[in-house]
N, C-alpha and C positions, 0 to 999 in steps of 0.2 A: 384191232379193227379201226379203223379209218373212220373220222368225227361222220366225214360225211357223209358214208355212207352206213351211219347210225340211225336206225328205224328207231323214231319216239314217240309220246305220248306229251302235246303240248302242256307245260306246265300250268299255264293260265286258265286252259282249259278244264283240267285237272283241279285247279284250286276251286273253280267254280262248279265244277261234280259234290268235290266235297263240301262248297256250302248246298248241294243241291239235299244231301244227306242230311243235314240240319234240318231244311223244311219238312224232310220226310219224319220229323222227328214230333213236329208242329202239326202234319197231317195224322198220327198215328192215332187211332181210339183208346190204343189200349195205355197210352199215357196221358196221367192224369189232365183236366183242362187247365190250369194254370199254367204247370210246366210246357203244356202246347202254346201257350200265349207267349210263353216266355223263350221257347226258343223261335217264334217270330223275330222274339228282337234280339236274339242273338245272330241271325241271320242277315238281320237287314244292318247287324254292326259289321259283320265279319265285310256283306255288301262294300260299304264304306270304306273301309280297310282294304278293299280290294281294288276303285277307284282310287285310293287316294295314293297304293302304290302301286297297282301292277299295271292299273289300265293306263295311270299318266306315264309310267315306263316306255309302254307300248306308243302311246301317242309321240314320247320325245321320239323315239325313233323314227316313228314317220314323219314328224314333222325336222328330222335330221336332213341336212346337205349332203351326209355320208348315206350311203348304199348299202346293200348287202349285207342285213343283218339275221337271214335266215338262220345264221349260226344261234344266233341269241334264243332264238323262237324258235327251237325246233324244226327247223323246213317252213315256218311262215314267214308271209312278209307282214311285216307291219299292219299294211293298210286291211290286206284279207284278214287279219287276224281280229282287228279292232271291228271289222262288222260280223264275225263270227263271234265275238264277246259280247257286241251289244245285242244279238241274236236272243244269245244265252241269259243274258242279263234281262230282258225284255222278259221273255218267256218264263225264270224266275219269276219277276216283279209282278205280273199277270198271275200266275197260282198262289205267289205270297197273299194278293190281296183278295183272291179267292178264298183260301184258307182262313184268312181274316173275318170274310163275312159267315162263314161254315162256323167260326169260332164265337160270334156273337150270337148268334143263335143257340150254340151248346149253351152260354153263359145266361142266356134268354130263361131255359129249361129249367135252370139252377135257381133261379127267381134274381137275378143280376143282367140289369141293362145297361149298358152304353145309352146315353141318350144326348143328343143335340140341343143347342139352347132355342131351336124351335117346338121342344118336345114338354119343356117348364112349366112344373105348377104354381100357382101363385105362391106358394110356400119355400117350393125349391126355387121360384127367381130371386124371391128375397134374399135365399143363401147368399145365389151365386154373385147379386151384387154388392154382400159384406164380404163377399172372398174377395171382390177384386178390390172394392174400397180398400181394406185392411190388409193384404196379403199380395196383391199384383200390380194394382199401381205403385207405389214406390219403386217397384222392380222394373218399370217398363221403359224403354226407348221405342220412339215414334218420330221418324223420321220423312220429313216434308218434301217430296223430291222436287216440287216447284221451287222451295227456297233453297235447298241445294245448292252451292256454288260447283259441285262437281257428282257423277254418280256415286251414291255412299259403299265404303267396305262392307261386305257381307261374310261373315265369318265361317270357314268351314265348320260345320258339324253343328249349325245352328240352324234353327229352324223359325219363317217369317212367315207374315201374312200380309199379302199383296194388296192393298186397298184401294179401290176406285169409290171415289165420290163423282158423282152426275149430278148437273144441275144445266136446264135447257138442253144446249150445245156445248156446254163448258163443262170439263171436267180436272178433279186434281186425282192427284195419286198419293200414298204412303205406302212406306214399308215400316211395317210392326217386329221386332224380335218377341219371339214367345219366350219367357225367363223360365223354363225348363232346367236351365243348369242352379237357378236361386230355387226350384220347389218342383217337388213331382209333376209329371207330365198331367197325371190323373187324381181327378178332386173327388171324395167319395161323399155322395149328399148324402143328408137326414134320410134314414131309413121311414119309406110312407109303406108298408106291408111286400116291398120288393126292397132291393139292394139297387141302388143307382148311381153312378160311374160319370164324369164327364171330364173330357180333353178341355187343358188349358187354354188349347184354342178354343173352342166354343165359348167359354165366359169371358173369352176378351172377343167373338165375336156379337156374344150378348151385350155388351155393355161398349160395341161401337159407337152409341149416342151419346156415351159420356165422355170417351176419347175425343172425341171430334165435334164437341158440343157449340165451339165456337164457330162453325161453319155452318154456311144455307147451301143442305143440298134439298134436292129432290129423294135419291134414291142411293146405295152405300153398299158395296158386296166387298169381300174380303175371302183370297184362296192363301191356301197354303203352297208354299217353295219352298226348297233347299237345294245348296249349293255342296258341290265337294270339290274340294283343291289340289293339287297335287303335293306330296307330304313331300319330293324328296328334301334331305337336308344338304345344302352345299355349304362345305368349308371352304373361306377363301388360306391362300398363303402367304398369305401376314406374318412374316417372323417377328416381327416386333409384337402380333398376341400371344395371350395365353392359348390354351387349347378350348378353355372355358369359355372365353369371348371371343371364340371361333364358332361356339357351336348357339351361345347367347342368340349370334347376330345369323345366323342360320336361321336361326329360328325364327326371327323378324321376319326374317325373307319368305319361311316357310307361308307365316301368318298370311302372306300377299302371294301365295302360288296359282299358279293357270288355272281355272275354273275345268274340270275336267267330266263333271258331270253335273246336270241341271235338271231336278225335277219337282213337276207342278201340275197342280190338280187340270184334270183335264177337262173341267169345266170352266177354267178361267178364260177371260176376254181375249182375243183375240191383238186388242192393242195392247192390253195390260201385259200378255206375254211377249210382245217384239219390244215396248220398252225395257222388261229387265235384261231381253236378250241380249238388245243394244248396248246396256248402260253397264253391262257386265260383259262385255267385249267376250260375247263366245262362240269360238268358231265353229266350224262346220265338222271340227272333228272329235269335236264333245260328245258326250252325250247327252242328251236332248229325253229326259225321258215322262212322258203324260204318266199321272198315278190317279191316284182314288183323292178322296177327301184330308186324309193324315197323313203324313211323313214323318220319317226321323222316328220310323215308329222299332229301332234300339231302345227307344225307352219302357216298349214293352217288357222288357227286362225285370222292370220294377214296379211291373201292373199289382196292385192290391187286390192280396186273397180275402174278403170280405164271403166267404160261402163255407167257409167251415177247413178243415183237415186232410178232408175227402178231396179235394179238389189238389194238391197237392202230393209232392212224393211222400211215403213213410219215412221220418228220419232215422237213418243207418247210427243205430250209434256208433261213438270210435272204440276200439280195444285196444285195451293198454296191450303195449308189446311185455311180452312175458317177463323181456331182462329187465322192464326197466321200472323199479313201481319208484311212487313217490320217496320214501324212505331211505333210498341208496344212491352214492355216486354215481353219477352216469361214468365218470373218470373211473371210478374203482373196476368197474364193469368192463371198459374196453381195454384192461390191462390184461383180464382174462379171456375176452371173447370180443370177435364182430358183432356189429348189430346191424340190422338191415331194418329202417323204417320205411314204412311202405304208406305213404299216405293219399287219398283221406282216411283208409281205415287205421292205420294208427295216427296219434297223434302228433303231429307238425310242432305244439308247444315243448315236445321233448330237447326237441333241435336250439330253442329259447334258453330251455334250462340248462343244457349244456353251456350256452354261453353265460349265461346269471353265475352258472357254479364256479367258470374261469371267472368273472370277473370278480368275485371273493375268494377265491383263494389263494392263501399268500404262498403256498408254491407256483403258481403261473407268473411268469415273467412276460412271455410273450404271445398275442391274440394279432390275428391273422385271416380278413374275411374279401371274400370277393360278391360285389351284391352290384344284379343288374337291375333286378324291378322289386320294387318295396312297397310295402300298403302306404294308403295314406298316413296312420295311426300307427308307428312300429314299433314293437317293443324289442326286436331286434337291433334299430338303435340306441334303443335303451338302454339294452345289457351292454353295446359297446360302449356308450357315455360312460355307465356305471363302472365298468373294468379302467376307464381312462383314469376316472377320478381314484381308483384305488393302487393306480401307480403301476398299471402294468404297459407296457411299449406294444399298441394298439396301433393296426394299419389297416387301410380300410380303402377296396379297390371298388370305387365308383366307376359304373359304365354311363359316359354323358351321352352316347347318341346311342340309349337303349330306344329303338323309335317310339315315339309318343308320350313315353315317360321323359323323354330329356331332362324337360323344366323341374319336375319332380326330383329327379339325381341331382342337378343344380342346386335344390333348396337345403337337401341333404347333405351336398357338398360340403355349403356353406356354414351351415349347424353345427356339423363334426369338426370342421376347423376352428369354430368358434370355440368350442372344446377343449383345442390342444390334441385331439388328434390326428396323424399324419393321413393325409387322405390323398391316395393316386387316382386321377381323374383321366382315365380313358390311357392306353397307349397307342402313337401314331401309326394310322396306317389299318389298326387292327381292332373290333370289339372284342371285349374280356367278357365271353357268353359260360364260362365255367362256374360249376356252383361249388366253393371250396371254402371250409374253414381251417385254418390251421395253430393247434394250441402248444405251444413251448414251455414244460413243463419244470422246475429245476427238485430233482430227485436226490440229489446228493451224490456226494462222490464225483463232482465237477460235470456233469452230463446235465442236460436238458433232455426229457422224452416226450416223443411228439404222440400228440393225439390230433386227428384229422376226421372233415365229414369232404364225401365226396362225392354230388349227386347228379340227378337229372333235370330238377326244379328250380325255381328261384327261391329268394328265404321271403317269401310274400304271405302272410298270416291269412290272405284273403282267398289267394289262387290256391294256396295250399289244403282248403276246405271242398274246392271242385275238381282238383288235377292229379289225376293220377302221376305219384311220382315215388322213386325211389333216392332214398341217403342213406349212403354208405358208412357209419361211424367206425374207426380202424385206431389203432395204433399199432398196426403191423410196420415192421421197418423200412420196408420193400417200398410200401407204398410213401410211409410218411415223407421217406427221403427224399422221394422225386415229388411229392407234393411241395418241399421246400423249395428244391429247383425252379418250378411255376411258381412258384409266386417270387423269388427271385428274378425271372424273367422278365415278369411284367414291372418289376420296379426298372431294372435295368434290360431292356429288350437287343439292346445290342450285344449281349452275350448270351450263346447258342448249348444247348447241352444237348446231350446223349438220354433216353429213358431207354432202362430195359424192362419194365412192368406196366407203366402208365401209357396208355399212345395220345400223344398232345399237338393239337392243331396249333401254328400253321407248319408245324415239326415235321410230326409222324404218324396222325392218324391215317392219312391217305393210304403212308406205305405199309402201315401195318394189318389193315382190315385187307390191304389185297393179297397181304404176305397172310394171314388167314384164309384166306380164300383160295389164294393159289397153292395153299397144301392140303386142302381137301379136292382142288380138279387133280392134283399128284397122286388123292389115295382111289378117287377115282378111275383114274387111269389106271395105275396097277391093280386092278380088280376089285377093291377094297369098298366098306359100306361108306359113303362120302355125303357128309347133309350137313344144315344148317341154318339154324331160324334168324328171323331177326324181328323184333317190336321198335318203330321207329316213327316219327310223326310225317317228315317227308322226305322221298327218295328223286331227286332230280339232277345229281352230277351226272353229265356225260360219261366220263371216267369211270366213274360206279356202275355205271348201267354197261357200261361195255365188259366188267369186267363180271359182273352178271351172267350176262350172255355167254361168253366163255367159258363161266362154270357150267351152267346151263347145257350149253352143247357139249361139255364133258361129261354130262349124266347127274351132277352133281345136283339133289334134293336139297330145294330152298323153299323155306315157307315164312312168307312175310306179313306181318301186320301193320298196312301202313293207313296211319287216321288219316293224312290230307293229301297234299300231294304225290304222285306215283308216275314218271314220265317212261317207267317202264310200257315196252307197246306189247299187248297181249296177243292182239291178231297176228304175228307173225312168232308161231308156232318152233317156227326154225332157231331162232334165238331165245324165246320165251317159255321151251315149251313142260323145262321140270319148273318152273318158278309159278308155286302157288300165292296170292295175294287176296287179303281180306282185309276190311276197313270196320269198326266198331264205331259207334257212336250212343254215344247211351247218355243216362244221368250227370256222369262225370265227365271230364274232357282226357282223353287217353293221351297223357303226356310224358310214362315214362319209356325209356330206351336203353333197349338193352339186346346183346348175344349171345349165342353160342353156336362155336364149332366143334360137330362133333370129332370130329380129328381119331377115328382109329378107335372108338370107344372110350376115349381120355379126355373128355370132352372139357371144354373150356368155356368158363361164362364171364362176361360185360356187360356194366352199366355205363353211359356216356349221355353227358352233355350236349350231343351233338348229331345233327342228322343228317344225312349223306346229299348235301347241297352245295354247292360250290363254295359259298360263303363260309359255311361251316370247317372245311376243309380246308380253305387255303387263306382264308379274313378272319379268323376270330381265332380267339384263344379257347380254345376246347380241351377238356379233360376224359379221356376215356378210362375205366380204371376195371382193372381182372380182378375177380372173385375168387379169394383162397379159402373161404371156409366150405367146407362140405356140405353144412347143414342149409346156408343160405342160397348153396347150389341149386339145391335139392327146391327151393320155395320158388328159385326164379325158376328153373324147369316145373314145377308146377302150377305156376303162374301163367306161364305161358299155354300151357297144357288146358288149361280154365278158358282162357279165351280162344285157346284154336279151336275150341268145343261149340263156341257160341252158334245157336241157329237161330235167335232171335232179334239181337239186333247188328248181328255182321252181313256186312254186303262185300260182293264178290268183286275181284277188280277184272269186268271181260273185256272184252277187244275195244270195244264202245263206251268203256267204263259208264256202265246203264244204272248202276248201283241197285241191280237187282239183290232182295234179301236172299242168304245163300241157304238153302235146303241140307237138311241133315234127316237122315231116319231117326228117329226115338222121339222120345221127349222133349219139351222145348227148353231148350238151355239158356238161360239169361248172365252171362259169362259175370258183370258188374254184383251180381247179386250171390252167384255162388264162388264169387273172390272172398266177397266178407264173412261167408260162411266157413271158406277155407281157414282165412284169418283167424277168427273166432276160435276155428279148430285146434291151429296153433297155440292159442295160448293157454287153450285147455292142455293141450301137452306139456307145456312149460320148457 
């Protein structure tokens, strides 16, 4: 099929459905009130994440001298695309802060107020002026734009307050940073027979008399702004740097990117808003957008549950996976069998111990890790430290333009070579998005045996608690072989290999899922039962979606679960019309990915690193890896069977992508809740 005459599903568009699915998560009664506060501010983060890369994308192209980039966008241009996202994004921002005031009122019910520093009892203002004496002055910057020598930096993803002082005819201005990044957003006062709540900004709005004490005004208002920038990172081609002080000074660059969206309380002045318009040079192609009283309100994330247990989720405990209890080798274990960790409901710290147990034991020689995003606090570079210090030949493949983490891999970088161990940082051209460890084991009789994990997640202790994700542990040969191959690559990229098990981006994933694909429209075509599911986070290659479509008009039964993006087009029946498509969104964040082809009743299962995005395919280094053991067959096919079942928190993906919830007869299924039941199951089997 011909690019251009490929019927799609705007991707930007798409991505902004799916944070519309978030909110719907935030409007829901039947989840708890905290977690609905809480995924406001995952919403209005994902928001930000979405300015800081898709919209300033959109923007560079229109404000591009080249033409013609309907290819990019689906059939849009630029400029219509950019007022159909601020449409979108408006219309968002307007229910978000609906939802908002609907949720202070539930919190009201609970005997918990939000309350304003015009709302203070003499008891609570005394707090709130030892919170800022002790606790926020020191942390603050106040900046005078009359004595300004130039208009001041405003930092993305920071949050100010815009101040006019009046006095007659004469008036000055400041801008305040809220230090939100040195102390929670939200200060919880002495409990007076209610529970009470109040924004950082109100007690530095309360206590503007003491900020600005040295000044004769008349009269002193203060609104909230914020800015977002555009994230992308440019490398320059400097061969005389590193790749590290390539991405260092990126990053400088980033710090000062095009202001690509601007929003401010919609009761602020009228002049006060044209001078920061002004003094933040922002054009007419921004976004410009009026809010409520708070912004930047991702920090709801981290709103305190002060109302009891109730107001939150039931904590899912974790189950040990059956092979693995504390007492035994993890290594002794994968010489007999796979193990499939599936977390959050099993345990992530196993994937830890696995590296603690190589880095004591004196048969490993060689430790082998690929890590893109890492907690702040890791003990995953712990175990590698610790393995260094015991003398085993430790490499360790940092990705530096993991976006937003950079500076983080950076510090990492830098640590682990402080060390002594060999740390490869990024290779060019490409991100290293593969989740892979690989352990070299020396057995005797002159051979190393490898044991390898090979998953969907990153090794992050944090995400690992909310993201559904599966790790592969193996020491089957098949695999481990070409798991050395990858990581041989990425040390040395300019040498190319063959995989016959593994399909590896920027290789052979492409050709391999379609070389799947195109033997189930073959069993199709000869009469034969032809299908094939897939769990993926987003589907937006051209490539892919054509090849789709030609299963599709082959008869060929595909049932997809995709959490975010989907540029598949639904309303054209003629190319879409066996391809069912469903979206989850629940407690956890649905992140792992995986297949199978039924292929003739011989049916084949994967887990991969990688989701069917251009980038993924043909820019990063991805691992896709087949499933040989029978028993773990059997868990991903009924894994999958769990959530195709869901009718309570899956949405349908229709022609409008409407994110209507999708209707099922019987009882209502809560896919997330009866996984951990399954689990559970499991290990009551052993």
């Amino acid at each position: 099929m011909n690019e251009k005459d490929l019927s799609l599903y705007n991707r930007d568009i798409s991505w902004l459905k799916f944070n519309a699915r978030v909110l719907q998560e935030a409007e829901d009664p039947d989840v708890p009130l905290i977690e609905r506060i809480r995924f406001l501010g995952i919403h209005s983060n994902n928001m930000d994440e979405f300015f800081r890369v898709r919209y300033s994308f959109v923007r560079r192209l229109q404000l591009s001298t080249v033409k013609n980039h309907e290819d990019n966008l689906e059939g849009h241009s630029p400029g219509k695309l950019l007022k159909q996202l601020s449409k979108l994004v408006n219309e968002q921002q307007q229910l978000s802060q609906e939802i908002y005031e609907h949720l202070r009122e539930e919190l009201a019910k609970e005997s918990i107020e939000i309350i304003s520093e015009q709302e203070l009892t003499q008891k609570q203002a005394q707090f709130v002026r030892d919170v800022y004496r002790n606790q926020v002055s020191p942390a603050l910057t106040n900046l005078m734009l009359s004595q300004a020598p130039e208009f001041p930096y405003l930092r993305d993803k920071g949050i100010y307050l815009a101040v006019r002082l009046m006095k007659g005819d004469s008036e000055q201005f400041s801008i305040i940073e809220v230090p939100s990044g040195a102390m929670n957003r939200f200060i919880a006062l002495p409990k007076y027979g209610k529970q009470y709540i109040m924004y950082l900004d109100d007690v530095l709005r309360y206590n503007l008399s003491s900020i600005f004490h040295i000044f004769n005004y008349d009269s002193i208002e203060a609104h909230t702004v914020k800015i977002t920038r555009d994230a992308e990172l440019t490398l320059d081609d400097d061969v005389s740097k590193s790749f590290m002080e390539k991405v260092q000074k990126g990053l400088l660059e980033r710090r000062e990117g095009d202001p690509v969206r601007f929003v401010y309380d919609r009761n602020i002045s009228e002049v006060t808003l044209n001078l920061l318009v002004d003094g933040l040079g922002i054009s007419e192609f921004d976004g410009l957008i009026a809010g409520g009283r708070y912004h930047n309100k991702k920090d709801l994330v981290r709103f305190p549950n002060v109302g009891g247990p109730s107001l939150e989720h039931k904590k899912l405990p974790i189950i040990p996976h059956p092979a693995l209890d504390e007492d035994r080798s993890i290594i002794s274990v994968l010489k007999k069998q796979d193990v499939l960790l599936f977390t959050p409901y099993h345990d992530f710290g196993k994937v830890i111990r696995l590296l603690r147990e190589a880095a004591i034991d004196p048969k490993v020689r060689v430790l082998k890790v690929t890590l893109y995003r890492l907690a702040s606090q890791s003990r995953i570079i712990s175990a590698l430290v610790n393995a260094a210090k015991n003398g085993k030949d430790v490499t360790v493949f940092i990705e530096l333009q993991a976006r937003f983490d950079e500076a983080n891999n950076i510090k990492w970088t830098n640590m682990l070579r402080a060390e002594g161990i060999k740390v490869v940082s990024g290779v060019p051209g490409l991100k290293v998005h593969s989740k892979l460890t690989l352990i070299r084991r020396d057995e005797g009789k002159e051979k190393l045996v490898d044991y390898c994990v090979v998953g969907t997640g990153n090794y992050h202790e944090g995400t690992a608690k909310i993201y559904t994700d599966y790790h592969l542990l193996t020491s089957k040969k098949q695999i481990t072989k070409e798991v050395r191959k990858v990581f041989t690559f990425i040390e040395s990229p300019y040498k190319q290999y063959n995989y016959k098990h593994l399909l590896v981006s920027p290789n052979s994933t492409r050709e391999g899922i379609f070389a799947l694909i195109d033997r189930e429209i073959a069993h199709a075509r000869a009469g034969r039962e032809a299908k094939f599911w897939v769990k993926i986070n987003s589907v937006s290659d051209h490539e892919m979606i054509a090849k789709l479509y030609e299963a599709s008009a082959s008869g060929v039964s595909i049932r997809m679960i995709v959490r975010g993006i989907n540029c598949i087009d639904f309303s054209n029946k003629a190319l879409s019309g066996t391809i069912e498509a469903i979206s989850i969104v629940d407690r956890f964040l649905e992140h792992t990915r995986a297949f199978c082809f039924h292929n003739n009743g011989q049916s084949e299962y994967y887990i991969s690193s990688a989701d069917w995005m251009t980038r993924n395919l043909n820019r990063r280094v991805e691992v896709t890896v087949p499933i040989y053991d029978d028993k773990i067959k059997r868990q991903l096919r009924d894994h999958f069977e769990i959530l195709w079942k869901d009718n309570t928190k899956s949405r349908i993906f229709d022609a409008n992508q409407s994110n209507a919830y999708r209707k099922l007869n019987g009882p209502k299924i809560r896919a997330q809740l009866d996984m951990h039941a399954y689990v559970k199951k499991q290990l009551l089997k052993g």
